[in-house]
N, C-alpha and C positions, 0 to 999 in steps of 0.2 A: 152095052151099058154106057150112060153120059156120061161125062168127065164131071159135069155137076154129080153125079151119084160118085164115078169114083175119087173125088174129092171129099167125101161125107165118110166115104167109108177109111180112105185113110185118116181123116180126123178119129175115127172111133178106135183105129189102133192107136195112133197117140195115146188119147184120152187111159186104152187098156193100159200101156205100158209109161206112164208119164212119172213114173218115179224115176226111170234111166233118163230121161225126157228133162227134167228139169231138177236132179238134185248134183246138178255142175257136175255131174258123172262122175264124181265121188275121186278124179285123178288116177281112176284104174281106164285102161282103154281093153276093149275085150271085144268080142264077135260072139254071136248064138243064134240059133234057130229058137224063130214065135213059132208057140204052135196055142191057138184058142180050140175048143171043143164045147159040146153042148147037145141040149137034146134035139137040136135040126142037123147036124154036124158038126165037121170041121172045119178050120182052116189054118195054113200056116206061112210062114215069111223067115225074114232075115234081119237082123239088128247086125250096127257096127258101132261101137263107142267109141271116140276117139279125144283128143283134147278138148274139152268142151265143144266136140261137133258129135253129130248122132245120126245115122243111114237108117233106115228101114224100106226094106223090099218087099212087096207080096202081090197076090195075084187077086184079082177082083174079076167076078164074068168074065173068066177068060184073058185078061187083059194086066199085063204089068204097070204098077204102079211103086212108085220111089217116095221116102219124103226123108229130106238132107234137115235136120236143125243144126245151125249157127250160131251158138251162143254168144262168140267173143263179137260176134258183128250183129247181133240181135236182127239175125234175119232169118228164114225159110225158104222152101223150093219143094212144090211137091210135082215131080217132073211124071211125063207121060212117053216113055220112050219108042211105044209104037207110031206115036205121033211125033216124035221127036223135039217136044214140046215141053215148055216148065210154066209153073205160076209163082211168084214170089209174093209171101207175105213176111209182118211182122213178127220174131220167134215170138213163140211162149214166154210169160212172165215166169221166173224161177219161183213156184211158189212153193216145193221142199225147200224145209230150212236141214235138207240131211249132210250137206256137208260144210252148213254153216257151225262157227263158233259156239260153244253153249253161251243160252245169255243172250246173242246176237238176236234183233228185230228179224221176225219170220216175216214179216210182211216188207221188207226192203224189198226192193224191186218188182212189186207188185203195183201194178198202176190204181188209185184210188184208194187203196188198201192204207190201215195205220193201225197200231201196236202200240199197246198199254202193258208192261210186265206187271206183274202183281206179285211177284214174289215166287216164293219155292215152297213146293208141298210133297208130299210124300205119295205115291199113287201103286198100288199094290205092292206096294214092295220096293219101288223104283221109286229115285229120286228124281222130280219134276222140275220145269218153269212153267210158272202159270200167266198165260196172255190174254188180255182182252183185243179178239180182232175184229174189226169193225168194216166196211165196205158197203161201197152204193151200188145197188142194182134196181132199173127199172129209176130212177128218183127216189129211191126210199133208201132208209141205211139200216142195214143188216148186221147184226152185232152177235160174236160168239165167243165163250171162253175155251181154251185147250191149254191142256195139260201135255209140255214138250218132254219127251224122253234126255233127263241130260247127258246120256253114255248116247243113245243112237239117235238123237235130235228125230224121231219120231212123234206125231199125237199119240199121247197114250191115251187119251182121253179127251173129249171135245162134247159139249153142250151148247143147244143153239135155243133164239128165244122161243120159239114154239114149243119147248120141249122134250123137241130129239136130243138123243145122245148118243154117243159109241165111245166104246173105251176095245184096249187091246191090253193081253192078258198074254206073256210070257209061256209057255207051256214048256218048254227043255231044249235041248241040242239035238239035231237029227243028221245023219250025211244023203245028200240028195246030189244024181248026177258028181259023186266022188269030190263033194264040197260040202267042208263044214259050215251049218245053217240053223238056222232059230226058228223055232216052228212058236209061232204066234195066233190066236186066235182073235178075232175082231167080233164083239156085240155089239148089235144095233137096233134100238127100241125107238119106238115112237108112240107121243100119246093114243089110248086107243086101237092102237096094233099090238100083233104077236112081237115077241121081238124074234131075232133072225141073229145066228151067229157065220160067220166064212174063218178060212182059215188063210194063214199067208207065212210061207218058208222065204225069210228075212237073210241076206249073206252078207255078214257084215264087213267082208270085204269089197264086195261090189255095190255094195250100203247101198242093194236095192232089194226089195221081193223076186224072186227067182219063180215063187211057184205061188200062184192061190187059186183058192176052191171058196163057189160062190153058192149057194142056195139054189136049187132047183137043177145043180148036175153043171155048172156051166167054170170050168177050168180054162187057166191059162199061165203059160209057164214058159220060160226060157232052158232051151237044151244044148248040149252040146258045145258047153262055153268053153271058148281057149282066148287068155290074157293073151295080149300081147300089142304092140303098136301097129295101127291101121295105118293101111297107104292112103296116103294124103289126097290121089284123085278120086278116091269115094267121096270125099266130102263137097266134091265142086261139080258142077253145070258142066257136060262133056261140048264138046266141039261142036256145031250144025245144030245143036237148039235153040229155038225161037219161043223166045218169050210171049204170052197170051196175059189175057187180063180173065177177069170174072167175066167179064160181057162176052168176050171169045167163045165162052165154055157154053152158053146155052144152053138147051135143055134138051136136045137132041144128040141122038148118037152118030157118032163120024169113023 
C-alpha cells in the first residue's frame, strides 16, 4: 500500500471517530480499542485521549499507521513507523461545540465559518439554541440552521438549503461495555429519497458517541475504555524520524 492510500485511510478514521477528535476531549483523558465492521469486514485500532492531544493506532494492508492530533499547538502527525517517517499538517478545526459553553458561537474556530444565534426553541422535548451557520465551499456560501442540545451541546436537529434534514431523537438510558449511556437515534431525509434512520450510544461522560450503527450493517464503536491519564510520549514524534512532505509520499509503494 502507498503512504498516499495510507494516509486517506487514516483520514477516514478520523473522519469515523471525529467527535473525540474535535470536541476538546471533553477534559476526560481515556484509552479504548476502534473496532469498525461491515458487510466487507472488519477492522480495528487504538485511541489515546489525552489533554487536548489524541493517538490513534491501526493497521492498513498490513502496515501500521499513527495519527497524534495537537490541539493546544494546532498541529498533526500522521507517522509511518515502518518507515520511520511522519508528515505534519494543520489539526482539525474544533468543529463540536460539545464541550463548549451553552450559547457559546459553534462555529468559533472554524476557519471561514460564522454564526447567527436565533434564539431558543424547544425540539422534542429538549431545550434548544438555534443557529444560522453559514460557510464558503467551492466560492459559493452554504447556509444551514441547527438546533444545539443545551444539556449535551449536541445538533439535535439541523436543516440545510436543499432540503436535507436530520434531527436526533433521545430513546432512554442503556449500560454498554459497564458504562452508563444514552441511546439516541438520528433520521435523515432528503428531498426525494427514503429517509434512513442510524443509531448512536452517547456517554456523557466522555461527551462522545461510544457506539453507532449505520444503515446497510456498518458499526463502529469504542471498547474496552479505561479513564485514566496518558503518558505524555504517546503524543510526540519518537526519536530517528524524518520528516517527509506530500511530494515524498508519491504514488508508489516503498
Amino acid at each position: 500500500m502507498s503512504k498516499r492510500s495510507l494516509a486517506a485511510a487514516c483520514s477516514l478514521a478520523v473522519g469515523l471517530f471525529t467527535q473525540a477528535a474535535q470536541a476538546e476531549f471533553a477534559g476526560v483523558e481515556f484509552s479504548a480499542d476502534m473496532i469498525q465492521s461491515g458487510p466487507q469486514g472488519s477492522s480495528d485500532g487504538k485511541m489515546f485521549v489525552g489533554d487536548n492531544r489524541m493517538r490513534m493506532e491501526m493497521e492498513q494492508g498490513g502496515q501500521k499507521i499513527v495519527q497524534i492530533i495537537d490541539q493546544q499547538r494546532q498541529v498533526q502527525w500522521i507517522l509511518y513507523p515502518e518507515q520511520r517517517s511522519y508528515m505534519e499538517q494543520k489539526a482539525p478545526a474544533q468543529a463540536s461545540p460539545a464541550a463548549k459553553p451553552a450559547g457559546s458561537d459553534p462555529c468559533a474556530g472554524i476557519p471561514g465559518a460564522s454564526c447567527r444565534q436565533l434564539g431558543s426553541e424547544t425540539v422534542n422535548g429538549r431545550q434548544a439554541v438555534k443557529w444560522e451557520m453559514s460557510f464558503s465551499h467551492q466560492g459559493q456560501t452554504v447556509t444551514s440552521t441547527q438546533w444545539i442540545d443545551a444539556e449535551r451541546k449536541i445538533p439535535l436537529r439541523t436543516e440545510t438549503e436543499d432540503g436535507a434534514t436530520s434531527e436526533l431523537l433521545i430513546l432512554g438510558e442503556e449500560q454498554l461495555g459497564g458504562r452508563k449511556v444514552e441511546k439516541w437515534e438520528m433520521r435523515m431525509s432528503r428531498p426525494g429519497q427514503d429517509s434512513q434512520s442510524s443509531f448512536q450510544w452517547y456517554d456523557p461522560q466522555l461527551k462522545i458517541a461510544i457506539r453507532e450503527e449505520f444503515p446497510g450493517g456498518y458499526i463502529r464503536e469504542l471498547v474496552n475504555i479505561k479513564q485514566g491519564a496518558q503518558p505524555s510520549h504517546l503524543f510526540s514524534i519518537p526519536a530517528g524520524f524524518s520528516r517527509i512532505s506530500m511530494q515524498d509520499m508519491g504514488g508508489g509503494s516503498r
